[in-house]
C-alpha positions in Angstrom: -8.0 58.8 -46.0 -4.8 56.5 -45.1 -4.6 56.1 -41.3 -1.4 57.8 -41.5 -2.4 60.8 -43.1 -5.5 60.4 -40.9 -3.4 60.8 -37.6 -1.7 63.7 -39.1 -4.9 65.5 -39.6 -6.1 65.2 -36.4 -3.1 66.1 -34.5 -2.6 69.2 -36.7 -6.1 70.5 -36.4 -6.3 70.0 -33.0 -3.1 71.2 -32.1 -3.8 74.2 -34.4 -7.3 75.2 -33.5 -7.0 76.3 -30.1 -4.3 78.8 -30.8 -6.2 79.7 -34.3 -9.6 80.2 -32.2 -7.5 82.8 -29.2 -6.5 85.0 -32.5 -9.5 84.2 -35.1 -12.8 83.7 -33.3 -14.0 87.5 -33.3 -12.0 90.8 -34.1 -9.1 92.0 -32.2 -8.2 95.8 -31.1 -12.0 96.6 -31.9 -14.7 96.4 -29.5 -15.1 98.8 -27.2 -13.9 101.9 -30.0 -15.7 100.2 -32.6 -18.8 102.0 -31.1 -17.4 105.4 -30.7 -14.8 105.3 -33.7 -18.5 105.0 -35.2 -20.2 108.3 -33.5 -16.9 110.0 -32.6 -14.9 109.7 -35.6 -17.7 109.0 -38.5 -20.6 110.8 -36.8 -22.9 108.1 -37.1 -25.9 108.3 -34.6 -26.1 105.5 -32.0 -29.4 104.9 -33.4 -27.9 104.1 -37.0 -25.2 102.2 -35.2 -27.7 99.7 -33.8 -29.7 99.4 -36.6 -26.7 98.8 -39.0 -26.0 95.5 -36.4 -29.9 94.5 -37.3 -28.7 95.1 -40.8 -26.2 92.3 -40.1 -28.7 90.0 -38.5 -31.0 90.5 -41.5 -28.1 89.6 -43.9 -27.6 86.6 -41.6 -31.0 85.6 -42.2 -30.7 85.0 -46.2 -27.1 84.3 -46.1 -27.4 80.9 -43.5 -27.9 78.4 -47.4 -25.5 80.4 -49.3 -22.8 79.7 -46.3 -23.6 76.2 -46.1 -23.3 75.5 -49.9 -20.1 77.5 -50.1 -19.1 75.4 -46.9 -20.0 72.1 -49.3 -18.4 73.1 -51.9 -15.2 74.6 -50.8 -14.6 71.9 -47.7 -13.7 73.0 -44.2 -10.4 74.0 -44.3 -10.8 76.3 -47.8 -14.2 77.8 -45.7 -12.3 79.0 -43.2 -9.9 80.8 -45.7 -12.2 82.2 -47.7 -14.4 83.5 -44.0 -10.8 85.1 -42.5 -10.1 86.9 -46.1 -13.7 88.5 -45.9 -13.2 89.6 -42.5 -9.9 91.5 -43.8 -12.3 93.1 -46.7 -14.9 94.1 -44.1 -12.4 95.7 -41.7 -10.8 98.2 -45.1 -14.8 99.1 -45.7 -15.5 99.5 -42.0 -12.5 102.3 -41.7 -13.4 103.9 -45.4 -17.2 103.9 -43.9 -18.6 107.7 -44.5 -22.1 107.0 -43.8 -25.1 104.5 -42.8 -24.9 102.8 -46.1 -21.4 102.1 -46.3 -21.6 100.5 -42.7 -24.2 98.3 -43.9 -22.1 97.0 -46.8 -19.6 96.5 -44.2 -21.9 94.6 -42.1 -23.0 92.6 -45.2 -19.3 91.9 -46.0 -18.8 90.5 -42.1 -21.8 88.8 -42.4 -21.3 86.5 -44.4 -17.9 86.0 -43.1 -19.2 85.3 -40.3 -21.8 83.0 -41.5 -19.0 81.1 -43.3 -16.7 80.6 -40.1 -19.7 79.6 -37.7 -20.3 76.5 -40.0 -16.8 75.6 -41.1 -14.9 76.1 -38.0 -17.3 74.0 -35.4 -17.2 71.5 -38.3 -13.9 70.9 -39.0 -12.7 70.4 -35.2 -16.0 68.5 -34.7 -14.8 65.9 -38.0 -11.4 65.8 -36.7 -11.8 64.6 -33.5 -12.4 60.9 -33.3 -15.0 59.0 -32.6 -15.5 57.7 -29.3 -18.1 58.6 -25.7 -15.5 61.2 -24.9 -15.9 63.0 -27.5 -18.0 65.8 -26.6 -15.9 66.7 -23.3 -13.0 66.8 -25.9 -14.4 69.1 -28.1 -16.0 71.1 -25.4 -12.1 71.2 -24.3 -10.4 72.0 -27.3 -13.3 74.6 -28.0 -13.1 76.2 -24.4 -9.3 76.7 -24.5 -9.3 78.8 -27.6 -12.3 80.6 -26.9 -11.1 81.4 -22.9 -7.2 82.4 -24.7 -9.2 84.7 -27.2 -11.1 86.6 -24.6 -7.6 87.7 -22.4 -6.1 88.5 -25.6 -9.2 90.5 -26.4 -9.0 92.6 -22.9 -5.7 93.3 -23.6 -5.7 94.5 -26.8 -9.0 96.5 -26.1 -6.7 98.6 -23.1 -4.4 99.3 -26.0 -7.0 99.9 -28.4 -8.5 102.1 -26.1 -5.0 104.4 -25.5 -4.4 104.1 -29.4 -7.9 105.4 -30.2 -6.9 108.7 -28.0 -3.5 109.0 -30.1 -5.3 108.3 -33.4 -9.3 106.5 -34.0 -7.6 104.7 -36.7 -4.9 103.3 -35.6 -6.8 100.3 -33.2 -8.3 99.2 -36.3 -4.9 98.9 -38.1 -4.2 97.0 -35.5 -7.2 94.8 -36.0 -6.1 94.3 -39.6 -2.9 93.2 -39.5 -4.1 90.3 -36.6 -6.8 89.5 -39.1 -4.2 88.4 -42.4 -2.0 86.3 -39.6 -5.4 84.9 -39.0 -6.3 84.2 -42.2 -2.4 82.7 -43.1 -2.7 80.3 -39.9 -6.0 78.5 -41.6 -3.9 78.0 -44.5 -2.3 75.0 -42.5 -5.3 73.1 -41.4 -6.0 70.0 -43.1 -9.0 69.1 -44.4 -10.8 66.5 -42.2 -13.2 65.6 -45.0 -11.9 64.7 -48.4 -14.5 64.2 -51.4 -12.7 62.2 -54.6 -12.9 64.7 -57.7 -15.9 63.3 -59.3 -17.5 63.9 -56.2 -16.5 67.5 -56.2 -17.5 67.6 -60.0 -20.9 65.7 -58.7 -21.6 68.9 -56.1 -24.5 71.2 -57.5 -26.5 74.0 -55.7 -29.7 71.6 -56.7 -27.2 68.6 -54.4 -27.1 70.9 -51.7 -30.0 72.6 -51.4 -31.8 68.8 -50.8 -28.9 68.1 -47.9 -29.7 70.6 -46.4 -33.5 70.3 -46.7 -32.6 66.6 -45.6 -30.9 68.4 -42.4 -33.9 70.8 -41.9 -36.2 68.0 -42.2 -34.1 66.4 -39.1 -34.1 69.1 -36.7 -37.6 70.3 -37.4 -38.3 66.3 -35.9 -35.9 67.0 -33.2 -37.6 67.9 -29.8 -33.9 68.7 -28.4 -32.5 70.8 -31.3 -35.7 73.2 -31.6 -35.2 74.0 -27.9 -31.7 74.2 -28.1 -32.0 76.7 -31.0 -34.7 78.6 -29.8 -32.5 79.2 -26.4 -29.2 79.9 -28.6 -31.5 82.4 -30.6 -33.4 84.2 -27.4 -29.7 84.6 -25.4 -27.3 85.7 -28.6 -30.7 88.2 -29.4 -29.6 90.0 -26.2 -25.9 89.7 -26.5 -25.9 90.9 -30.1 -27.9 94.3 -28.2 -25.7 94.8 -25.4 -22.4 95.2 -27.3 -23.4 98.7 -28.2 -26.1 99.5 -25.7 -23.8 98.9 -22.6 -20.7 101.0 -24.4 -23.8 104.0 -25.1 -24.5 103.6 -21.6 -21.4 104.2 -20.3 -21.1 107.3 -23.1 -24.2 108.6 -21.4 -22.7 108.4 -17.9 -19.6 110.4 -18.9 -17.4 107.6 -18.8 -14.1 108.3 -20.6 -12.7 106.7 -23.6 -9.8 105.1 -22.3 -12.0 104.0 -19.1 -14.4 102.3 -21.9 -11.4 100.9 -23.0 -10.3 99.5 -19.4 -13.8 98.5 -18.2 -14.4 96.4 -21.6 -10.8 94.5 -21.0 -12.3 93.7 -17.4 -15.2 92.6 -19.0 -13.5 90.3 -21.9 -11.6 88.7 -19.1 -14.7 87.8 -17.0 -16.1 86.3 -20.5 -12.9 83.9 -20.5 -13.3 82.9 -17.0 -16.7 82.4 -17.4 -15.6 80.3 -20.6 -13.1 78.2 -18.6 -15.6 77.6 -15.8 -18.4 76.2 -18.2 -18.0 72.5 -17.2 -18.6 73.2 -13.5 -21.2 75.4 -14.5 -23.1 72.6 -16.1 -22.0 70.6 -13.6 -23.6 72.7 -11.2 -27.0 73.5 -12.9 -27.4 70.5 -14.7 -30.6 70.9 -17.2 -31.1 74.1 -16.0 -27.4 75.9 -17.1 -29.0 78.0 -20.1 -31.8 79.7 -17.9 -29.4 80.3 -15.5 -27.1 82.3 -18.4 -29.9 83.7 -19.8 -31.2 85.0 -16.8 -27.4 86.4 -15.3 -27.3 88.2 -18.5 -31.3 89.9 -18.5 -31.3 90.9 -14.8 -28.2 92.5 -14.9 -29.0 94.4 -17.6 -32.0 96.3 -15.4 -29.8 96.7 -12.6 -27.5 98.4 -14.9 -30.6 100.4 -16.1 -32.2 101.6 -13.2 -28.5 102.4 -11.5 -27.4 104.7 -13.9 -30.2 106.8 -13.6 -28.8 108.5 -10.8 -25.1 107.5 -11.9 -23.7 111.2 -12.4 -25.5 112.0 -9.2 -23.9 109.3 -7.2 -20.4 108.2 -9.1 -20.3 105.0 -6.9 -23.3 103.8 -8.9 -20.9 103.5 -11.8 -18.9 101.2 -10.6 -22.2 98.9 -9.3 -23.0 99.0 -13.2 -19.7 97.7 -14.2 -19.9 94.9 -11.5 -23.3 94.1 -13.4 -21.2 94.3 -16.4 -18.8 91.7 -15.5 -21.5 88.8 -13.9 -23.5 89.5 -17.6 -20.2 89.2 -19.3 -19.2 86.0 -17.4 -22.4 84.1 -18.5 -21.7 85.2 -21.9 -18.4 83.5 -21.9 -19.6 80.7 -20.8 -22.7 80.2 -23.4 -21.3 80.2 -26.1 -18.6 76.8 -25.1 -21.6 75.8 -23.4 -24.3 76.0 -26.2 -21.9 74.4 -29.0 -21.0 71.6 -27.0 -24.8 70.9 -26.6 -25.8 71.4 -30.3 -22.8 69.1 -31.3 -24.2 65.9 -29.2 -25.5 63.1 -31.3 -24.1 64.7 -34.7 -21.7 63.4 -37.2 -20.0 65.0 -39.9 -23.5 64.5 -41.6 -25.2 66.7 -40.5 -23.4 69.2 -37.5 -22.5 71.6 -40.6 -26.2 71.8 -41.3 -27.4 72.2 -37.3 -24.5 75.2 -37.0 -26.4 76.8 -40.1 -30.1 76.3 -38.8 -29.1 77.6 -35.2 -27.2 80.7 -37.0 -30.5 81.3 -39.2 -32.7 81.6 -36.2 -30.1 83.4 -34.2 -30.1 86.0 -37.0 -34.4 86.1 -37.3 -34.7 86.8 -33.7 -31.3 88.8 -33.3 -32.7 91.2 -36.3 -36.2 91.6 -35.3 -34.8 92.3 -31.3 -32.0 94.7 -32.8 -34.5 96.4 -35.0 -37.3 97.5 -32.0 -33.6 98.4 -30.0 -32.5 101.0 -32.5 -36.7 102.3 -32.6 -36.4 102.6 -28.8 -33.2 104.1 -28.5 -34.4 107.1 -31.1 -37.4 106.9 -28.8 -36.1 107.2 -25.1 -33.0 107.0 -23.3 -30.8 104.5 -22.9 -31.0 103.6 -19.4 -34.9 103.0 -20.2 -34.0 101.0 -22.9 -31.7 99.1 -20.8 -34.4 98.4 -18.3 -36.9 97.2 -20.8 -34.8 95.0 -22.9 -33.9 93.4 -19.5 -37.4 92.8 -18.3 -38.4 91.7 -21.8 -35.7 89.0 -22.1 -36.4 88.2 -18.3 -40.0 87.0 -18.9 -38.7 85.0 -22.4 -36.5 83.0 -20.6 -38.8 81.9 -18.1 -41.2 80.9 -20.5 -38.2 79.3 -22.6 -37.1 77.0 -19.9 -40.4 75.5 -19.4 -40.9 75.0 -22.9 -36.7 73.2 -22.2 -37.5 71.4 -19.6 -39.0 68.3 -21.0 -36.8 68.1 -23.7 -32.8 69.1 -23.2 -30.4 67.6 -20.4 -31.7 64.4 -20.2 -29.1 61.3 -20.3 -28.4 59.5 -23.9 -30.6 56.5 -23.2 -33.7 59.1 -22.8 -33.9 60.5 -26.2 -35.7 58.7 -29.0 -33.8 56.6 -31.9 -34.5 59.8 -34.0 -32.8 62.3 -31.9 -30.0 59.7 -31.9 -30.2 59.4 -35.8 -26.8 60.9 -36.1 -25.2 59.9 -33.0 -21.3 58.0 -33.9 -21.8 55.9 -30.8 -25.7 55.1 -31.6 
């Protein structure tokens, strides 16, 4: 690439990507009603509603080597097309859904969407950024502005989603829809960061990229760091990917309104951007020990919430102790997820950070599918304020154990890890 059209890259993508990230990272207009546009509308059972998400972790699972070879193939830029035009497909099956199995094609449909975006996207702002030691608090940046602009717009449009769902259950997800094709026209203007000449395209072959990215496998399953790293991404998104539905059910049980659902989950989308914007003091703060300090924020809020809304329609003040819980679970959220990509893209290069994104999304699915699975058996088991309480104790007692497996081997300075974790370092 010519330096000119080299500098032209990287100003667009970076100039585009935070303002792509506020609109594209996640759907618009649809949490919060997603849940009961499911049981209210649909008539779906909350039980079917969590085990449907499993669904989607499961897909995730067998879908992680498809992405990445589509992700080869395709580049970047023509990725993150193809990901944005599936999540428009997914949203027209999610509103035509009539029954358990059609929400699971749905969730197949958004998982590999999904899949797709979490390789491409972190890729393509990671390769067109260059090189230097600042690199990392750039991307970290770059990544933390989009990701802190998403979550206000998302708490707004969930107060609106919330009103419209009282008007009409379909009309939020509409909404969502026509947000998703301007998504999916704004990654028409990135540029790809990573150009192949066509007899290397011609040269690309499943058999070609299947050894990459046993190549990349081989790597991390020699990488001390990146096995913590993804283990901690896996055991933290595990409980996240359970609390989106279980704390809207919650608040169901508790006979919290709609449009209150609504208002509480815009509080709570703005605590996640705060949380995103303060993830540099954060890890300033708590140093090696930032992701058991999430982890645990998020687990031990979760019983509190539990046990206080047992007696929440008995004492009404309770409620608003559980959405306070809410928020400080919500704010550590926010932050993990800036926090964890800027960890998992240290010492990588345009090499190999496509295949690390598509290892930690494989083991975020495995353990996010077998946690969502024994969810949706408690939940048809027991209530949901139990269920609250045990997922939070269960989580608790993981992360303790995860952080000492951690501590030996993440947060120590660049001149600590071996020449092999620094394989792939640009700076090495």
């Amino acid at each position: 690439m010519k330096t000119k059209e080299d500098q032209k890259m990287r100003k667009r993508n970076m100039k585009l990507f935070p303002t792509y990230k506020k609109l594209g990272w996640d759907y618009l207009f649809y949490y919060a009603i997603d849940f009961m546009f499911l049981t209210q509308i649909k008539h779906i059972s909350p039980a079917d509603v969590v085990l449907a998400s499993s669904f989607k972790s499961i897909f995730g699972i067998f879908l992680q080597i498809p992405a990445n070879i589509i992700v080869e193939f395709l580049g970047r830029k023509n990725s993150i097309v193809l990901g944005n035009i599936l999540n428009c497909i997914y949203m027209i099956i999610f509103m035509a859904t009539g029954n358990i199995y059609d929400l699971i094609l749905a969730k197949f449909v958004s998982c590999l969407a999904v899949s797709i975006k979490d390789i491409s996207e972190p890729g393509l702002l990671n390769s067109s950024i260059p090189p230097s030691k600042y690199k990392g608090s750039i991307f970290s940046k770059i990544n933390s502005k989009g990701a802190s602009g998403y979550y206000i717009l998302s708490s707004i449009t969930k107060i609106i989603g919330g009103f419209l769902f009282e008007v009409n259950g379909y009309l939020p997800l509409i909404c969502s829809l026509v947000v998703l094709i301007i998504v999916t026209i704004m990654s028409t203007l990135y540029i790809e960061p990573i150009k192949k000449r066509k007899e290397q395209k011609n040269e690309i072959t499943i058999k070609k990229q299947l050894k990459d990215i046993e190549e990349g496998f081989k790597f991390i399953i020699k990488s001390e760091r990146l096995k913590a790293l993804i283990l901690s991404a896996s055991l933290i998104g595990s409980i996240i990917t359970i609390l989106v539905n279980y704390r809207t059910n919650l608040l169901q049980v508790i006979g919290v309104p709609a449009y209150l659902i609504a208002i509480i989950s815009a509080v709570l989308s703005f605590s996640s951007s705060y949380g995103s914007k303060m993830q540099s003091q954060l890890n300033d703060k708590f140093k090696n020990k930032t992701i058991l300090v999430m982890g645990l924020m998020l687990s031990i809020t979760t019983i509190i919430a539990g046990v206080l809304s047992l007696k929440a329609k008995e004492f009404p003040i309770l409620i608003v102790i559980v959405v306070i819980a809410y928020i400080i679970g919500k704010f550590a959220h926010g932050a993990f997820f800036t926090i964890m990509d800027r960890y998992l893209r240290n010492f990588t290069n345009k090499d190999i950070d496509t295949k690390i994104f598509a290892v930690k999304n494989l083991f975020v699915n495995v353990i996010s599918a077998i946690s969502g699975i024994i969810a949706s058996f408690m939940l048809n088991k027991m209530t949901i304020q139990y269920c609250m309480i045990i997922v939070g104790i269960a989580f608790t007692i993981l992360y303790i154990l995860m952080a000492k497996y951690m501590r030996k081997r993440v947060g120590l300075k660049p001149e600590e890890y071996s020449k092999q974790e620094r394989k792939y370092d640009e700076l090495y």
